[in-house]
Structure formats: C-alpha cells, structure tokens
C-alpha positions in Angstrom: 99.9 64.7 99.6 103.3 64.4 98.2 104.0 63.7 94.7 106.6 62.5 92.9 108.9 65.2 91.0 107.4 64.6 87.5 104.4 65.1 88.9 104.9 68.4 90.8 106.8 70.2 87.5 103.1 68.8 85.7 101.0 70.4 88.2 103.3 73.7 88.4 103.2 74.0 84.7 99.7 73.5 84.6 99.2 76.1 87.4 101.0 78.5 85.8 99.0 78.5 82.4 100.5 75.6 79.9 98.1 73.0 78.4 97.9 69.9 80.5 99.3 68.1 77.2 101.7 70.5 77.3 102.9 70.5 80.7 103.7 66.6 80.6 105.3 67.0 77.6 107.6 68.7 79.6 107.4 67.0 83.1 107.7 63.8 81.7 110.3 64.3 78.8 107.7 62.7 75.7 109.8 61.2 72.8 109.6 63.0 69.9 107.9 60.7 67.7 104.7 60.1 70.2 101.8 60.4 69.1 99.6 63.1 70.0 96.3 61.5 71.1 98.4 59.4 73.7 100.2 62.6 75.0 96.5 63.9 75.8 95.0 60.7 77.3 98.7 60.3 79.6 98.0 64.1 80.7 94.6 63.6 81.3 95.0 60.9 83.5 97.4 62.6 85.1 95.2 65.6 85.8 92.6 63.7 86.9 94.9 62.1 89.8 93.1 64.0 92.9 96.5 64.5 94.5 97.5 66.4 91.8 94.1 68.0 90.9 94.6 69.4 94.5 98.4 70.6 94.1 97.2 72.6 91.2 94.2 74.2 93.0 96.6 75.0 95.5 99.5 76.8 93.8 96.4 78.7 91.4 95.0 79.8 94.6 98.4 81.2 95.9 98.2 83.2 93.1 95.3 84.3 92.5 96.1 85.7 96.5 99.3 87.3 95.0 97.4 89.3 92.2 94.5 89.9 93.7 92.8 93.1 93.5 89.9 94.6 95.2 88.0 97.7 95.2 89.0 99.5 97.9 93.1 98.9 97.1 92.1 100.4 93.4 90.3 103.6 94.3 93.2 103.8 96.8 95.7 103.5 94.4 93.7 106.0 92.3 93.7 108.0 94.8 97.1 108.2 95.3 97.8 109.0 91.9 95.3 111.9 91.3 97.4 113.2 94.6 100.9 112.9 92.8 99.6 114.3 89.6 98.0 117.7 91.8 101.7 117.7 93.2 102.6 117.8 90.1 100.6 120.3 88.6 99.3 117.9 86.1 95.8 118.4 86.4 94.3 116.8 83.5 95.9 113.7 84.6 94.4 114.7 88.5 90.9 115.0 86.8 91.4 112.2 85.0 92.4 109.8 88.3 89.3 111.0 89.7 86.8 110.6 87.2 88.1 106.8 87.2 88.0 106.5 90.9 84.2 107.9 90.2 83.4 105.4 87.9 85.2 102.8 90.0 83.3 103.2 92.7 79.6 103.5 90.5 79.5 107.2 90.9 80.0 108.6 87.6 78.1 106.5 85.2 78.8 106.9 81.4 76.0 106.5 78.8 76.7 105.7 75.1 73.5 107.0 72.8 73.7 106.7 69.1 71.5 108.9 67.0 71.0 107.4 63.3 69.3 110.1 61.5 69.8 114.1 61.8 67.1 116.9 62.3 66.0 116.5 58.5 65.4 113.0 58.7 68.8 112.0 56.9 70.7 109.4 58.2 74.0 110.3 59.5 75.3 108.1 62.9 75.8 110.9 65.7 77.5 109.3 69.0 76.6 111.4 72.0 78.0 110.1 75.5 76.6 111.6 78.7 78.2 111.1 81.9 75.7 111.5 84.9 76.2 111.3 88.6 74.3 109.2 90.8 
C-alpha cells in the first residue's frame, strides 16, 4: 500500500484529529477561492480510497497503542503515588491516592442521595453522599 505524498500528509492529518476537509486543504494546497462543497466531495473521495482508509486506521491504531491505558498500569501508578506521598508525610494526599485506587478498582463505591424536603416537611435540597465498601 504505498501512496503518493499528498496522500500520506491527508491521511496523517486525518489521523491526527483534523477534518478530512481540512486535512486536504492542506495536503493538497486548495486555492483560496474554492469552493467549499467541492473541498468536501474531493476529501471524501479521498477518504473513501481503501488504501488510504487503511493508512489512517493504521497510524490511529499506533496511537491509540502509545496512550493507551489499562487498569492494572493505573492502580499501579496510584499506587506509586500514595507511596511517595507516605514518604513524604503528606498523608491526606496518601489517603487520597488510595481512596481512588479503591474506586478504580470497584471497591469503594460512592452514592449520591438527594433529600428534597427537611424533617418538617419543608423543602430544602440536602445532598448526602455515602461511600460504602463492597
């Protein structure tokens, strides 16, 4: 699959978050004066070259690998920064880290409950949150 150098800045720029009318604006160096609806129908052609198509699912899947995050590299990173803030004697921040690698991993589960009226019967919004352990 090889494409020709308009075509690879296209499907880079397109991979990388621009419109498609956008990116061969740029790739492709559009006068000025043209019209818009033929800038759209030109970069949806393009798009819809399967050569292309695939060169973009290709460099959005390289980085979607780059940035990609998972459970068990978050509670470890959590982890690792309750530790430094212990070392640190900042414990609030310590308690903090934890309580988020709780939640993280479904442990600590926090309930929102809204009461609209008071004891008397007047109404008066009360937000109450509960945090429970499973």
């Amino acid at each position: 699959m090889s494409l020709t150098p308009k075509r690879e800045k296209f499907a880079q720029a397109v991979a990388s978050g621009m419109s498609q009318s956008d990116a061969y604006r740029e790739a492709f160096k559009v006068r000025p004066g043209t019209k818009q609806e033929s800038v759209n129908q030109s970069a949806s052609r393009c798009m819809a070259d399967v050569n292309v198509m695939s060169r973009v699912a290709e460099l959005r899947a390289q980085v979607a690998k780059k940035t990609m995050i998972t459970l068990e590299s978050h509670l470890e990173d959590l982890q690792r920064l309750r530790n430094m803030a212990v070392k640190a004697e900042q414990f609030g921040a310590a308690i903090t880290a934890e309580v988020a690698r709780g939640k993280a991993a479904g442990i600590v589960v926090e309930k929102g409950q809204i009461n609209l009226t008071n004891s008397d019967g007047s109404l008066r919004p009360t937000v109450i949150t509960i945090r429970a352990r499973k």
